[in-house]
C-alpha positions as a LaTeX table, in Angstrom:
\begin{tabular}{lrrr}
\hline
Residue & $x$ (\AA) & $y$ (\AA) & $z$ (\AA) \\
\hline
Unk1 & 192.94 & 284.46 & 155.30 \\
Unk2 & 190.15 & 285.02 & 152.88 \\
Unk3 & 190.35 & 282.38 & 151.01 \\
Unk4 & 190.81 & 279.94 & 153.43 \\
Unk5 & 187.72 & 281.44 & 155.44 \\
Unk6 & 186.05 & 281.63 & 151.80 \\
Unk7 & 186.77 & 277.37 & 151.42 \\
Unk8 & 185.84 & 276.73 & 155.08 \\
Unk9 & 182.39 & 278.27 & 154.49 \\
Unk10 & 182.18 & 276.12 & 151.19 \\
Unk11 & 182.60 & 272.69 & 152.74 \\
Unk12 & 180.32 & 273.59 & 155.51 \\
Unk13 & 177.52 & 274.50 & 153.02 \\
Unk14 & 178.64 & 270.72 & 151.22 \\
Unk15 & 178.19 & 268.92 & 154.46 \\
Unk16 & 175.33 & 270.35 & 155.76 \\
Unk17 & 173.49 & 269.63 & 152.01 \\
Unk18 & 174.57 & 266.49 & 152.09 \\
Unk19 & 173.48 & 265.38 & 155.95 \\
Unk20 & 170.05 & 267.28 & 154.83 \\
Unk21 & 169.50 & 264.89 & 151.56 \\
Unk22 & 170.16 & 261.78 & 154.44 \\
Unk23 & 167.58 & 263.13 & 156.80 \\
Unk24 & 164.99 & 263.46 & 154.16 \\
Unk25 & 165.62 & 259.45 & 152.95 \\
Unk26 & 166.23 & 261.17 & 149.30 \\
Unk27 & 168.96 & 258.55 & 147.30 \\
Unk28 & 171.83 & 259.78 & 146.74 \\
Unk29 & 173.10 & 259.98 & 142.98 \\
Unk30 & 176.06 & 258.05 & 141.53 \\
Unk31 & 177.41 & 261.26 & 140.55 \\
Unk32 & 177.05 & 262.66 & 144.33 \\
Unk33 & 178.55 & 259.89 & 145.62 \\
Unk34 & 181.46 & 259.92 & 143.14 \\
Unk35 & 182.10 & 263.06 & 144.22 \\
Unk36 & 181.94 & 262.29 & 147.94 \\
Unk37 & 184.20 & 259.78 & 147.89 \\
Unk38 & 187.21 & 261.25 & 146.00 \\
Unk39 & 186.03 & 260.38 & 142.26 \\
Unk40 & 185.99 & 256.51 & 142.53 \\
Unk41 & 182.55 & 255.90 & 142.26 \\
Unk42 & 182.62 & 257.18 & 138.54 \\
Unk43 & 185.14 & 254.91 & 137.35 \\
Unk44 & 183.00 & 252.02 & 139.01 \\
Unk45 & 179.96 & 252.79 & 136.86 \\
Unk46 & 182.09 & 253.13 & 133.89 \\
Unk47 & 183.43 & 249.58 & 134.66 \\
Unk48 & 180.20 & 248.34 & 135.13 \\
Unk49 & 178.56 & 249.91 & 132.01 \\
Unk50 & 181.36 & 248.26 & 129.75 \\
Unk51 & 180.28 & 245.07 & 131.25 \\
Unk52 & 176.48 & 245.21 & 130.89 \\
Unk53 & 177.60 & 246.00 & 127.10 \\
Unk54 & 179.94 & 243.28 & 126.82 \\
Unk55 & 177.19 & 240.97 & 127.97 \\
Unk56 & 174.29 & 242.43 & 125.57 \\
Unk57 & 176.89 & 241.79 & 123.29 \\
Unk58 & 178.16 & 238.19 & 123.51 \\
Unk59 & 173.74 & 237.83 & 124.30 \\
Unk60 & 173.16 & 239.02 & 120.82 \\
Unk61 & 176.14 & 236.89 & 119.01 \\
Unk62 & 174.54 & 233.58 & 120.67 \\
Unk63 & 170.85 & 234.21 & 119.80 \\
Unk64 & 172.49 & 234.31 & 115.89 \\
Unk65 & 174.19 & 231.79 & 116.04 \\
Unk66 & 170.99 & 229.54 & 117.69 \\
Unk67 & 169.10 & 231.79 & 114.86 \\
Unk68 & 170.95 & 230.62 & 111.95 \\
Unk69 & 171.89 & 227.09 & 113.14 \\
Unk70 & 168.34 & 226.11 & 113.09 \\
Unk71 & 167.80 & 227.13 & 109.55 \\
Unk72 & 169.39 & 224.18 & 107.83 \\
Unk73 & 173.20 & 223.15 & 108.30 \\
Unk74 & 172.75 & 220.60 & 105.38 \\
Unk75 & 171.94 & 224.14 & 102.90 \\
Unk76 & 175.06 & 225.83 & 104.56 \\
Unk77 & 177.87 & 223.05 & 103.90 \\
Unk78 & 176.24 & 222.88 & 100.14 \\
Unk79 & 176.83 & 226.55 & 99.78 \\
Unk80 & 180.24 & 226.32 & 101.18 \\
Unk81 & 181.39 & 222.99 & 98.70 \\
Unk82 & 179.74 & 225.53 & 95.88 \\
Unk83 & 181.68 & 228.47 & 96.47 \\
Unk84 & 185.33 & 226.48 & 97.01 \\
Unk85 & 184.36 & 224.69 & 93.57 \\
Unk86 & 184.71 & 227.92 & 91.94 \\
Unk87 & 188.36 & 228.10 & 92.70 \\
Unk88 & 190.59 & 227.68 & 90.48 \\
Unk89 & 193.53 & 225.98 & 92.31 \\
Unk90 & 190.92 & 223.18 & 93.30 \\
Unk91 & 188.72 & 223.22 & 90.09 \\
Unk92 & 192.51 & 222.17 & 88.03 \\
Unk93 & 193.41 & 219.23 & 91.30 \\
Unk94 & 189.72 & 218.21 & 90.50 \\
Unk95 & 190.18 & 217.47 & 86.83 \\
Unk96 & 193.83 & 216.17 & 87.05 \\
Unk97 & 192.46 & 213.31 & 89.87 \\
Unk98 & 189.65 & 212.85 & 87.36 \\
Unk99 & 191.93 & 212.30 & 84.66 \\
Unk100 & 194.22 & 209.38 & 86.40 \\
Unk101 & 191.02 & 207.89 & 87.59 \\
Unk102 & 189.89 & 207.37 & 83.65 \\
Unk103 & 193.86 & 206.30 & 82.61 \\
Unk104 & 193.48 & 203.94 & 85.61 \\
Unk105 & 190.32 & 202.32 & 84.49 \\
Unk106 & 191.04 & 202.11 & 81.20 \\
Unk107 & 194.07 & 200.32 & 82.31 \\
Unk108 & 192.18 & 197.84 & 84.21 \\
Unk109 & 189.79 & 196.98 & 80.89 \\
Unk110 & 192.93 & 196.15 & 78.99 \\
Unk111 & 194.59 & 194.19 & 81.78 \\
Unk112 & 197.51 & 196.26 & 81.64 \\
Unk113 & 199.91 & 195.44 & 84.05 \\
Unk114 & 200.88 & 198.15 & 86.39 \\
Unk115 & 204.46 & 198.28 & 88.23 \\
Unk116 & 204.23 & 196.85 & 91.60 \\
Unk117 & 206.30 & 198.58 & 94.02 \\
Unk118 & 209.17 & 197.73 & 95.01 \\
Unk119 & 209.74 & 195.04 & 97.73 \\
Unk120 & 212.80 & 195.03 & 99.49 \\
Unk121 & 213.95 & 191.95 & 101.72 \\
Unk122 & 214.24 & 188.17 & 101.36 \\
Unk123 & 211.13 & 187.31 & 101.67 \\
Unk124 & 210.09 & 189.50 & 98.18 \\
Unk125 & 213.17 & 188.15 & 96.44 \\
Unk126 & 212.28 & 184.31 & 97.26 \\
Unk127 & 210.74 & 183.58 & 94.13 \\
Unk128 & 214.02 & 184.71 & 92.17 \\
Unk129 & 215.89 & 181.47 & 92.77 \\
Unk130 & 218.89 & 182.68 & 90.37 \\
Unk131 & 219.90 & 184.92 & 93.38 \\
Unk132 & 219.47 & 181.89 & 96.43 \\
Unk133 & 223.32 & 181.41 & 95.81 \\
Unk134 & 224.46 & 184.74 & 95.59 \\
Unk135 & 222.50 & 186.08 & 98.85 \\
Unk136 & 223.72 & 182.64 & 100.48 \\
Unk137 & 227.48 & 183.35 & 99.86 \\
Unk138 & 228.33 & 186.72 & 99.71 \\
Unk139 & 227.84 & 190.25 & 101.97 \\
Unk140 & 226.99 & 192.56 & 98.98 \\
Unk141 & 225.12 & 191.21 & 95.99 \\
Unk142 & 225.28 & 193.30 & 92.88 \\
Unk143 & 222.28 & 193.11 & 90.35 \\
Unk144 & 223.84 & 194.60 & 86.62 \\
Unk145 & 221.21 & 195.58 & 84.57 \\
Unk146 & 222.60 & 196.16 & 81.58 \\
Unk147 & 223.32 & 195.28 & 77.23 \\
Unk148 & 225.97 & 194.18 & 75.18 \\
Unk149 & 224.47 & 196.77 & 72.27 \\
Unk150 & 224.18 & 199.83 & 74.76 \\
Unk151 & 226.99 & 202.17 & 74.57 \\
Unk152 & 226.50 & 202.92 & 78.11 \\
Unk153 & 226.87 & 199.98 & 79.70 \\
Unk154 & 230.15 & 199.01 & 78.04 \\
Unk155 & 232.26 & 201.53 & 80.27 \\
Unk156 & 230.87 & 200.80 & 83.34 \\
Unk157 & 232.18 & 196.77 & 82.48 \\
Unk158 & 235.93 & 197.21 & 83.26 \\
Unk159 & 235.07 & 199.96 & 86.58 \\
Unk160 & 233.39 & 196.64 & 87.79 \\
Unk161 & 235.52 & 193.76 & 87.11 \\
Unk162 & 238.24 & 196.06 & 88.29 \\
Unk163 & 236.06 & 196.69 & 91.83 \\
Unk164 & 235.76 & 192.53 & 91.77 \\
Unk165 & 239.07 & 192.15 & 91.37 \\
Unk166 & 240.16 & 194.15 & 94.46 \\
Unk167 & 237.69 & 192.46 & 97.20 \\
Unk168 & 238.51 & 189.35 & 98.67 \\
Unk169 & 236.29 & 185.93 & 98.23 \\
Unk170 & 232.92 & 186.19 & 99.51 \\
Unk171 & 232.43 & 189.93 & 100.03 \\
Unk172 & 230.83 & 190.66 & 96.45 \\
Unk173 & 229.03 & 188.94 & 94.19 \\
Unk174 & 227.55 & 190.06 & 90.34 \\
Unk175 & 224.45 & 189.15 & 88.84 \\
Unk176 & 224.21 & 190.40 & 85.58 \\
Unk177 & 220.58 & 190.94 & 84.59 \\
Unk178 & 220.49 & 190.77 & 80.36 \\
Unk179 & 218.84 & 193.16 & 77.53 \\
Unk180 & 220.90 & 191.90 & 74.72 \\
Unk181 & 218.69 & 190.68 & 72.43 \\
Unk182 & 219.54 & 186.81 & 72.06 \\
Unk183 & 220.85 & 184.55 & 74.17 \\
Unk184 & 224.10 & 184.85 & 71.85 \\
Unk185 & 224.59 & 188.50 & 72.08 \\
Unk186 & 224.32 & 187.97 & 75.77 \\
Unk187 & 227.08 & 185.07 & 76.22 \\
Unk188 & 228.92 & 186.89 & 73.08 \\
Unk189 & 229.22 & 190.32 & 75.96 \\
Unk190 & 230.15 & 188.26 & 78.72 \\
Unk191 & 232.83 & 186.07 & 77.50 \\
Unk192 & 234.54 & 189.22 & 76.13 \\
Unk193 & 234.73 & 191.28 & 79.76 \\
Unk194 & 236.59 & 187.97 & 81.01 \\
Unk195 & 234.12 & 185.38 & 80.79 \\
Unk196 & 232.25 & 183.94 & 83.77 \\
Unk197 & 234.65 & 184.23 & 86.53 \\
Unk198 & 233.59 & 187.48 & 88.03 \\
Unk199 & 230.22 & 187.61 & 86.80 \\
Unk200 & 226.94 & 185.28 & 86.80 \\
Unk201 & 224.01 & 185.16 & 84.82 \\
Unk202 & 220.77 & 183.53 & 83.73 \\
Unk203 & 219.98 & 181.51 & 80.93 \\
Unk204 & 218.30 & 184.00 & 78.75 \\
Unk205 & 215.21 & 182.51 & 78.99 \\
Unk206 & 215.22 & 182.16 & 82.40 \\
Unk207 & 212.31 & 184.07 & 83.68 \\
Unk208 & 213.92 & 185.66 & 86.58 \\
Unk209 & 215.54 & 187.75 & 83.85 \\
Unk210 & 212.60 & 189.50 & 83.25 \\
Unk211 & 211.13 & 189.06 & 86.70 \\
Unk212 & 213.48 & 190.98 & 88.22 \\
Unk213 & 213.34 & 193.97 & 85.76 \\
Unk214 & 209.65 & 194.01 & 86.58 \\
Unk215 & 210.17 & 193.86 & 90.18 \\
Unk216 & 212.86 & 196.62 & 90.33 \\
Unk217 & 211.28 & 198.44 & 87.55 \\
Unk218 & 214.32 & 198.55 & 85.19 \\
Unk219 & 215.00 & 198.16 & 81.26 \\
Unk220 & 216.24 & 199.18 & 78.38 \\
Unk221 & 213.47 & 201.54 & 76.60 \\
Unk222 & 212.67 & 199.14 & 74.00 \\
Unk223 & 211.95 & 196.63 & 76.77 \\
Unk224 & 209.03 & 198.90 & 78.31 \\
Unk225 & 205.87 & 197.85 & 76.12 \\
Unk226 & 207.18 & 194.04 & 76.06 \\
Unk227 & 209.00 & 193.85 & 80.14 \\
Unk228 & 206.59 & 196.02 & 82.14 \\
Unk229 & 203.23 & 196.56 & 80.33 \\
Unk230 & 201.86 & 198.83 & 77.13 \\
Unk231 & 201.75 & 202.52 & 79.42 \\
Unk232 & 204.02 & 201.34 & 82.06 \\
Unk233 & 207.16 & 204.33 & 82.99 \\
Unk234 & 210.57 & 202.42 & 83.99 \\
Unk235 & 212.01 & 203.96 & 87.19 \\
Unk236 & 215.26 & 202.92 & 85.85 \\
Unk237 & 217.29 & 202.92 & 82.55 \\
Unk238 & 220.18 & 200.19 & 81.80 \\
Unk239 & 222.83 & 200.60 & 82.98 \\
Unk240 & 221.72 & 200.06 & 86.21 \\
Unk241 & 223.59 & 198.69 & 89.55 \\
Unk242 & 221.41 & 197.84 & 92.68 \\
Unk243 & 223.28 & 196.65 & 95.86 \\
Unk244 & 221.59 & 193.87 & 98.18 \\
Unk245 & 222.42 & 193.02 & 101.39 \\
Unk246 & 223.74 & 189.33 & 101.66 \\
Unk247 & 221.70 & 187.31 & 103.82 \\
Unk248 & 218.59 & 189.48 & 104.16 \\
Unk249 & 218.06 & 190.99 & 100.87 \\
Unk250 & 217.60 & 194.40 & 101.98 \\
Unk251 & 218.61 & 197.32 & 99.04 \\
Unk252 & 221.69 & 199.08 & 99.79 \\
Unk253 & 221.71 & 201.64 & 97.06 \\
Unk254 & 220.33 & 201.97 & 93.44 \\
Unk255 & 223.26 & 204.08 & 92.43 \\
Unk256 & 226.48 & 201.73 & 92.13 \\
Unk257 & 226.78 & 202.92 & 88.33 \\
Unk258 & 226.82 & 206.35 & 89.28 \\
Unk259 & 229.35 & 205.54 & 92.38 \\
Unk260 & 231.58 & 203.77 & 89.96 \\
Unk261 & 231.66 & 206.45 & 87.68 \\
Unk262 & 232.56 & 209.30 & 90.52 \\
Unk263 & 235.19 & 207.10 & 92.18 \\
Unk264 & 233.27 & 206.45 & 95.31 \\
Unk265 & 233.78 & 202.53 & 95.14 \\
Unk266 & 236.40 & 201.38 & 93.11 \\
Unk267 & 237.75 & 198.63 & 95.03 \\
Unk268 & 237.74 & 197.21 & 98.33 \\
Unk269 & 238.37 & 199.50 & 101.16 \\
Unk270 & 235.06 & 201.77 & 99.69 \\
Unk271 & 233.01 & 199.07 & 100.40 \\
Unk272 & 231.67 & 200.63 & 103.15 \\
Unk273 & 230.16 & 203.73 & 101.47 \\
Unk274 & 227.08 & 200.77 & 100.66 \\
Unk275 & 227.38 & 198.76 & 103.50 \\
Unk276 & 226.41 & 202.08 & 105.92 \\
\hline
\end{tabular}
């Protein structure tokens, strides 16, 4: 009973202090009011002091940036290209691009032919006429690069006229595409793999024989200086097979000598491994 008389008296002695402030038109604090109200008052001025900071804040990051911007932008992006120069990673691409810049020119003051790249289709392979007949007549053309003389090329002979052998008329066709070294040693290689039944060729001094090396980008490595210019790279060594499309021209696959040699087309029925 004491204490509940000794509370009662206590909020009575709140009230009547608080209706007294009212009367005498004194404002009330926020801290009065928080406590008048439960305690939510306080958390309101804590919300709204975070905010008037947040806003100072974000005030003082925008006059910078207006600060600094006016300065000189031009200054800033020199600074910037300064201090990435000094990497290493960049300062070694730098040098490297300057380096095939100088090989490049001094390319162009010796008129040095550079590979073209290659151009696949009929239209690119127009000016070969050797290979109007071929495209004409059969489904898969097959361009051997290749040398009597290269030790290399001579097993890859029979795993050909064998695949020849198996498909029927019209399906395959061979172009062999010379680096013997006389038009002798040339006839000499192809008259003892079974003559010209299975396989054509150009006269050796037909310039589609070198035309098309350039234009594929394949020789024998004592062709490079002479075939495809003084600092030229081959992409291609001898031997070399390239598939064409009948018709259209269009490259099948650059790796018939290495499907030959792994048994993926060895006669007929693999045909399809380059016509997909």
């Amino acid at each position: 009973m004491a204490v509940s008389k000794r509370k009662n008296a206590n909020k009575l002695r709140a009230n009547s202090n608080l209706s007294t402030v009212k009367n005498q038109n004194v404002p009330i604090l926020p801290q009065e009011s928080a406590r008048s109200n439960g305690g939510d008052g306080g958390l309101i001025c804590f919300k709204t002091r975070c905010a008037l900071a947040l806003c100072t804040i974000l005030l003082g990051c925008i006059a910078i940036g207006v600060f600094f911007g006016n300065i000189s932008t031009e200054a800033g992006a020199g600074h910037v290209k300064k201090s990435l120069a000094q990497i290493p990673a960049i300062k070694m691409l730098r040098a490297r691009s300057a380096g095939s810049d100088l090989r490049l020119q001094a390319a162009d003051s010796k008129n040095i032919p550079r590979p073209a790249p290659i151009e696949e289709g009929v239209d690119s392979l127009a000016k070969f006429t050797s290979l109007a007949g071929p495209l004409a007549n059969s489904e898969i053309v097959g361009l051997f690069f290749g040398a009597g003389w290269c030790s290399m090329t001579t097993p890859i002979t029979p795993l050909l006229m064998a695949l020849y052998a198996s498909v029927p008329s019209g399906e395959l066709s061979i172009v062999y595409v010379s680096s013997d070294e006389s038009e002798k040693q040339m006839r000499e290689y192809i008259e003892a793999h079974g003559s010209t039944d299975w396989i054509s060729s150009m006269s050796f001094n037909h310039g589609d024989r070198n035309g098309l090396k350039r234009h594929f980008s394949v020789c024998a490595k004592k062709e490079i200086q002479v075939v495809l210019g003084e600092h030229a790279k081959r992409k291609y060594e001898i031997p070399t097979l390239i598939l064409l499309e009948g018709g259209s021209g269009r490259v099948l696959s650059y790796d018939g000598v290495k499907d030959l040699k792994t048994g993926k087309v060895r006669k007929a029925s693999n045909l399809f491994h380059w016509k997909s």
